[in-house]
C-alpha positions in Angstrom: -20.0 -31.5 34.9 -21.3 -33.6 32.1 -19.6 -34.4 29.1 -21.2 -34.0 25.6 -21.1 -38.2 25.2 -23.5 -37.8 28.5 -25.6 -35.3 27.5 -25.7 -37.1 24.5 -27.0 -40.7 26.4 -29.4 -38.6 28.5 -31.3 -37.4 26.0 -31.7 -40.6 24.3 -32.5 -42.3 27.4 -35.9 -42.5 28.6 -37.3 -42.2 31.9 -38.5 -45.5 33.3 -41.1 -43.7 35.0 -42.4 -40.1 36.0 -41.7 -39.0 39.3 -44.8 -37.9 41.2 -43.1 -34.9 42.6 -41.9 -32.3 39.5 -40.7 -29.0 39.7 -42.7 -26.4 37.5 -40.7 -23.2 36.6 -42.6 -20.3 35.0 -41.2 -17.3 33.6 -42.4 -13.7 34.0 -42.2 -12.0 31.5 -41.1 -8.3 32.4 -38.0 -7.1 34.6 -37.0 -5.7 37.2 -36.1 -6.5 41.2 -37.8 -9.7 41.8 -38.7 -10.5 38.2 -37.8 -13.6 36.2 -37.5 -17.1 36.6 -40.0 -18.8 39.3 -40.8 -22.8 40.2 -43.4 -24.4 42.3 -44.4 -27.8 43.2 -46.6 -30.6 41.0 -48.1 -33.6 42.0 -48.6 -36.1 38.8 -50.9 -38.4 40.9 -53.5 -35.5 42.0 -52.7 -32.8 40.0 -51.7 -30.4 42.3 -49.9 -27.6 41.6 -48.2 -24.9 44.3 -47.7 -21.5 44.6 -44.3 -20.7 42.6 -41.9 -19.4 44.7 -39.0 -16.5 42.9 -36.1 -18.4 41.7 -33.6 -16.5 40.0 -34.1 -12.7 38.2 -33.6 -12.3 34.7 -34.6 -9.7 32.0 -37.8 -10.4 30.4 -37.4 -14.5 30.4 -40.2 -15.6 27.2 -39.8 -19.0 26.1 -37.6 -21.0 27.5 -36.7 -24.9 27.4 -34.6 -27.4 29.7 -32.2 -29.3 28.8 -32.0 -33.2 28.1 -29.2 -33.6 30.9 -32.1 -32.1 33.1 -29.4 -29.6 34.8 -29.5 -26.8 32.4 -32.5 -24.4 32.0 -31.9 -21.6 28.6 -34.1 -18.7 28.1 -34.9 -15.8 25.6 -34.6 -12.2 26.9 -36.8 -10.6 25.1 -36.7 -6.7 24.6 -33.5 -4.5 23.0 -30.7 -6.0 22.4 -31.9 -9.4 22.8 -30.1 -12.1 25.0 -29.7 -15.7 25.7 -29.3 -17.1 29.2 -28.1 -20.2 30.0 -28.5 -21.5 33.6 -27.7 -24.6 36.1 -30.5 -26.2 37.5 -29.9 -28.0 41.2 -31.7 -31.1 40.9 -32.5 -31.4 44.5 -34.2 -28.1 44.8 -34.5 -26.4 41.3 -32.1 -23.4 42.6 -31.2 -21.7 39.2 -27.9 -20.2 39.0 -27.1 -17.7 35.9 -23.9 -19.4 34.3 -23.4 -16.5 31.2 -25.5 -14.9 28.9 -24.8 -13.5 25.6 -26.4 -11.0 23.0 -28.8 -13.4 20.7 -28.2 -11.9 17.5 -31.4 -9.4 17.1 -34.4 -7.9 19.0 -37.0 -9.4 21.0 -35.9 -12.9 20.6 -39.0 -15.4 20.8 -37.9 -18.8 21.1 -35.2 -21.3 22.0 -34.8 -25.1 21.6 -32.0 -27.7 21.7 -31.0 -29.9 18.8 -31.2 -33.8 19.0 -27.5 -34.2 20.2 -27.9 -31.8 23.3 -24.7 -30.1 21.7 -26.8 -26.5 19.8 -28.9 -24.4 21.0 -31.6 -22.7 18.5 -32.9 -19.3 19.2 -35.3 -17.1 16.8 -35.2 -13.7 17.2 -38.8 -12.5 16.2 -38.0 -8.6 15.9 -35.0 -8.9 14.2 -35.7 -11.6 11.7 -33.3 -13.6 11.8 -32.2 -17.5 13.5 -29.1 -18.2 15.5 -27.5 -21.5 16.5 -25.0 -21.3 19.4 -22.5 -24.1 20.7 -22.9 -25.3 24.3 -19.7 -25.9 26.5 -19.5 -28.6 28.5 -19.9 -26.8 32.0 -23.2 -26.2 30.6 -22.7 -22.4 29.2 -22.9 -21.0 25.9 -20.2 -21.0 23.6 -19.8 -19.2 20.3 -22.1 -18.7 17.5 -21.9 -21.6 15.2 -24.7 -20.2 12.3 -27.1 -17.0 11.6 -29.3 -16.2 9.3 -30.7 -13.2 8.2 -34.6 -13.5 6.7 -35.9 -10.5 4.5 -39.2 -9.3 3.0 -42.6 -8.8 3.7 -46.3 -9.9 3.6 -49.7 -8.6 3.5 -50.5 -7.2 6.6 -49.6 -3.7 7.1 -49.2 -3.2 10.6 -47.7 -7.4 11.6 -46.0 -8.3 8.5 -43.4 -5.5 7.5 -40.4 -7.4 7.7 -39.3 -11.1 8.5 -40.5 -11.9 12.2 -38.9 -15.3 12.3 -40.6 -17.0 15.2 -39.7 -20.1 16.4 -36.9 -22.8 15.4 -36.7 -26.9 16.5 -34.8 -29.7 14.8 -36.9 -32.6 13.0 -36.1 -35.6 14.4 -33.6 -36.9 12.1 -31.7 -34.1 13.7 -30.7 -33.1 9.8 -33.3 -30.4 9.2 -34.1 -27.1 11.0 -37.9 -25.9 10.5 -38.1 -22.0 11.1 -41.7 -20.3 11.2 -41.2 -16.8 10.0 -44.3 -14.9 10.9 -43.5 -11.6 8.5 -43.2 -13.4 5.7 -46.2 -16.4 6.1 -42.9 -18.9 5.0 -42.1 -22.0 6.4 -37.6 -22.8 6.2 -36.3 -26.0 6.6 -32.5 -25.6 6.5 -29.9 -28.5 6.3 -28.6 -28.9 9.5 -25.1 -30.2 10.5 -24.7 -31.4 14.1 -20.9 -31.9 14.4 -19.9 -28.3 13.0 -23.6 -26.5 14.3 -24.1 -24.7 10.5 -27.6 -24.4 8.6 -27.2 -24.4 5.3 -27.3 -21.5 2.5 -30.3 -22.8 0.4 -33.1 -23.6 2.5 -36.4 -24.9 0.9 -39.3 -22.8 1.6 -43.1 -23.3 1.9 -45.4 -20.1 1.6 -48.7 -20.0 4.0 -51.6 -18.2 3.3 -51.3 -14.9 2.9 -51.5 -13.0 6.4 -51.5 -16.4 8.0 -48.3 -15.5 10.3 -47.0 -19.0 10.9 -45.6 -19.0 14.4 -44.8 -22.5 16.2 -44.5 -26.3 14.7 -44.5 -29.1 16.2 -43.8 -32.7 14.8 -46.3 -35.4 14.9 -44.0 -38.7 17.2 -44.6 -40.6 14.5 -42.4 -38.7 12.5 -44.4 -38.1 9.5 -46.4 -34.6 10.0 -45.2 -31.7 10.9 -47.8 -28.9 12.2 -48.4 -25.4 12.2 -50.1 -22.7 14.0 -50.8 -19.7 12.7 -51.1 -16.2 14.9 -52.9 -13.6 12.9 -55.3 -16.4 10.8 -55.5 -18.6 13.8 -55.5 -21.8 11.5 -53.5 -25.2 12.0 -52.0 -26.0 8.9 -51.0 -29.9 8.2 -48.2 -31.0 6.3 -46.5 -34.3 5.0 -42.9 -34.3 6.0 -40.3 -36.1 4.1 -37.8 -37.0 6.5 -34.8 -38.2 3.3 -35.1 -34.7 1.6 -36.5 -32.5 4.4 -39.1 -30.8 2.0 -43.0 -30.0 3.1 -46.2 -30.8 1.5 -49.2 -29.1 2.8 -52.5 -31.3 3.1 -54.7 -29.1 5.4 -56.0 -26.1 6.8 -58.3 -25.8 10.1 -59.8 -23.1 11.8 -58.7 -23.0 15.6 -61.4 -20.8 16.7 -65.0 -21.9 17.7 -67.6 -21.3 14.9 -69.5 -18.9 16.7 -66.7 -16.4 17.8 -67.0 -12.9 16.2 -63.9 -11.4 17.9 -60.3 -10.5 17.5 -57.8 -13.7 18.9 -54.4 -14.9 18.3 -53.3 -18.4 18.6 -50.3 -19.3 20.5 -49.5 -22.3 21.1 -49.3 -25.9 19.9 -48.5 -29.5 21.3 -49.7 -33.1 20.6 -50.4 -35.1 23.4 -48.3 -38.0 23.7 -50.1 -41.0 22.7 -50.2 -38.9 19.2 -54.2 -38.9 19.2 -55.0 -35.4 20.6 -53.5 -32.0 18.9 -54.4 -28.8 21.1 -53.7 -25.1 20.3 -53.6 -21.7 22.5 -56.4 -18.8 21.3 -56.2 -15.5 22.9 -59.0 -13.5 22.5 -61.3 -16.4 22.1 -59.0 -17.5 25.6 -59.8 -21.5 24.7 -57.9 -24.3 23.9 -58.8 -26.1 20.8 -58.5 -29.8 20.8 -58.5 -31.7 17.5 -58.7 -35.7 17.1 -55.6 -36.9 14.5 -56.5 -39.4 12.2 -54.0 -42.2 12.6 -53.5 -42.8 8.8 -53.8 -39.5 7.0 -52.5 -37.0 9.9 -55.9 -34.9 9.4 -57.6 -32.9 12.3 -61.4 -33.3 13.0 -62.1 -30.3 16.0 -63.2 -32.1 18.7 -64.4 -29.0 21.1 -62.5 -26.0 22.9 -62.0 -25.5 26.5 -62.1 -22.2 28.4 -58.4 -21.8 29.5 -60.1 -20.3 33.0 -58.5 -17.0 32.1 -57.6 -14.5 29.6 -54.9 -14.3 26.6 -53.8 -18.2 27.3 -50.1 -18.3 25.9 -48.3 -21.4 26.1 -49.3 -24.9 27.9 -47.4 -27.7 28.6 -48.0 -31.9 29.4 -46.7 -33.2 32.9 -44.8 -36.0 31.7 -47.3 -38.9 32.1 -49.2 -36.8 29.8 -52.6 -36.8 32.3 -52.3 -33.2 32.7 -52.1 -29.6 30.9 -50.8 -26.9 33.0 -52.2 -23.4 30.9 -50.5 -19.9 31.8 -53.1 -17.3 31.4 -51.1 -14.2 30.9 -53.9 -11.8 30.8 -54.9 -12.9 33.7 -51.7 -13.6 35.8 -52.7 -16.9 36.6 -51.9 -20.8 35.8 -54.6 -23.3 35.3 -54.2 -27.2 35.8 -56.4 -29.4 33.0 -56.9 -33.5 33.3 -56.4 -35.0 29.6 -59.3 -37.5 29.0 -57.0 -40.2 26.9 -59.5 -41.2 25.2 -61.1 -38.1 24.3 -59.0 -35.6 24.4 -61.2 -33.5 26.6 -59.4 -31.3 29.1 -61.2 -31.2 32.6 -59.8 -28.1 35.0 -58.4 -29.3 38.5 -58.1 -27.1 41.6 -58.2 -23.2 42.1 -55.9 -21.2 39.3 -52.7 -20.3 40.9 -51.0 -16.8 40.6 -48.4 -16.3 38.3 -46.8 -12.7 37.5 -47.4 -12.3 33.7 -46.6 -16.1 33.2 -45.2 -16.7 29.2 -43.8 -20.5 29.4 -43.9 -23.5 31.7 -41.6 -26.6 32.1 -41.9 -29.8 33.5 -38.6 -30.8 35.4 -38.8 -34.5 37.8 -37.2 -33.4 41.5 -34.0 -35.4 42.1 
């Protein structure tokens, strides 16, 4: 079982260089027999991507992430009451094995992520408004509740925004600072963060969107300097300066992630930065595209550089294989997963192969086999 000082020096380490074979594992997300937790097969030198195979049921797994030791798996349970799961991953052939699961603190939990030291795990529980952190034991299970938070309110729209929706939760990379996307109230948080006692702290500062923007998931630039937004309802990418000494946000800009001639209703979902840090893309469904962006290297500013079909409909999250040459794209409308090549240089995403079926897919990771 590995140690926290491991876990701690895996994370940190970095790979010297991708395997070709990686395990994929996408969660369904509904229950029931034979519902929950699949993985397949991917080849990072031809793109090639298997049918998944069941792994392990669990109740309504959403977004999930892996952990840095790359032997733990945690997901969201989404639905009432919402749960946490934590899991054991066998390297050799991605067997999951439930290890516990505990009640996440509110309804229809959304989103889970690990803090720098491989120690917390983050979870933001959409429905019921509110942000948890949770201590992980050494075996790998989850321990107690180490912080909650309880967000209150409203917004503008009458029928998405009636209370706090807080929607996702990750750790800047100082490991100091928690950024919390709350979609009820169009407010970004950014609580102090304390990594040997796992507490966010009472006075958070706060950064207020658009109105009926409905932030929903950031992700930091790797240089450390921008932090980025995606909005659902507006579906807009929203730019800020992030200063890493004080953990406070300054907004620089807005973009549109929709094509200019699209006249329907669509929802973003996603967002990720390729990583050479050139290439921002985001998730539409409705439009079903992906929107690529070019970064400027000085200012942090997006210039649209095209969409992409996503080869399916209501495209929810995407994720890079590790040497960052390809997208895989779960259509959840659709039931289907969709392999894109990046274009380095461009930023262009090319689709590979046949799309593969995958029950009501929600999240993908990337996981080298051992």
């Amino acid at each position: 079982m590995a140690s926290r000082s491991l876990w701690l020096l895996l994370a940190l380490a970095p790979l010297s260089s991708p395997a070709s074979d990686q395990f994929v594992f996408f969660g369904t997300h509904t229950s029931g027999p034979g519902k929950g937790l699949s993985v397949a097969h991917f080849d990072t030198d031809t793109g090639a991507l298997t049918a998944p195979k069941f792994d392990v049921q669990s109740v309504e797994p959403a977004f999930f992430t892996i952990h840095p030791d790359r032997l733990h798996l945690y997901t969201c349970n989404s639905g009432r009451p919402g749960g946490v799961s934590a899991f054991a991953i066998e390297p050799h052939t991605g067997q999951l094995t439930l290890l516990n699961r505990k009640p996440s603190g509110g309804a229809d939990p959304s989103y889970v992520s690990i803090d720098r030291t491989g120690r917390y795990l983050f979870v933001a529980n959409y429905e019921g408004g509110n942000i948890a952190v949770f201590a992980l034991q050494p075996d790998g299970s989850l321990g107690g509740r180490t912080a909650f938070v309880q967000h209150t309110g409203h917004s503008v729209n009458p029928e998405r925004q009636m209370h706090a929706f807080a929607h996702s939760i990750i750790t800047d990379p100082t490991d100091r600072f928690a950024v919390v996307c709350d979609l009820g109230l169009d407010k970004v948080f950014v609580y102090g963060f304390d990594s040997r006692t796992g507490s966010l702290a009472a006075d958070p500062s706060v950064v207020s969107v658009k109105p009926g923007a409905g932030p929903r998931h950031p992700v930091f630039h790797p240089n450390g300097r921008w932090l980025y937004v995606v909005t659902e309802i507006g579906s807009t990418v929203i730019g800020f300066n992030w200063d890493s000494a004080t953990g406070t946000l300054s907004e620089f800009q807005t973009i549109s992630a929709l094509p200019d001639d699209f006249r329907g209703v669509s929802a973003c979902a996603e967002i990720a930065i390729h990583p050479n840090g050139k290439f921002l893309y985001a998730s539409n469904r409705g439009a079903d595209s992906i929107a690529i962006f070019a970064i400027d290297r000085e200012t942090g500013r997006l210039t649209p550089a095209g969409h992409v079909s996503s080869e399916g409909e209501t495209p929810r999250n995407f994720a890079f294989d590790p040497t960052g040459r390809w997208i895989i794209v779960t259509n959840h409308g659709s039931e289907n997963a969709v392999v894109f090549r990046v274009d380095d240089l461009t930023g262009w995403l090319t689709p590979t192969g046949k799309p593969v079926a995958v029950p009501y897919p929600f999240c993908e990771r990337f996981l080298a086999v051992q």
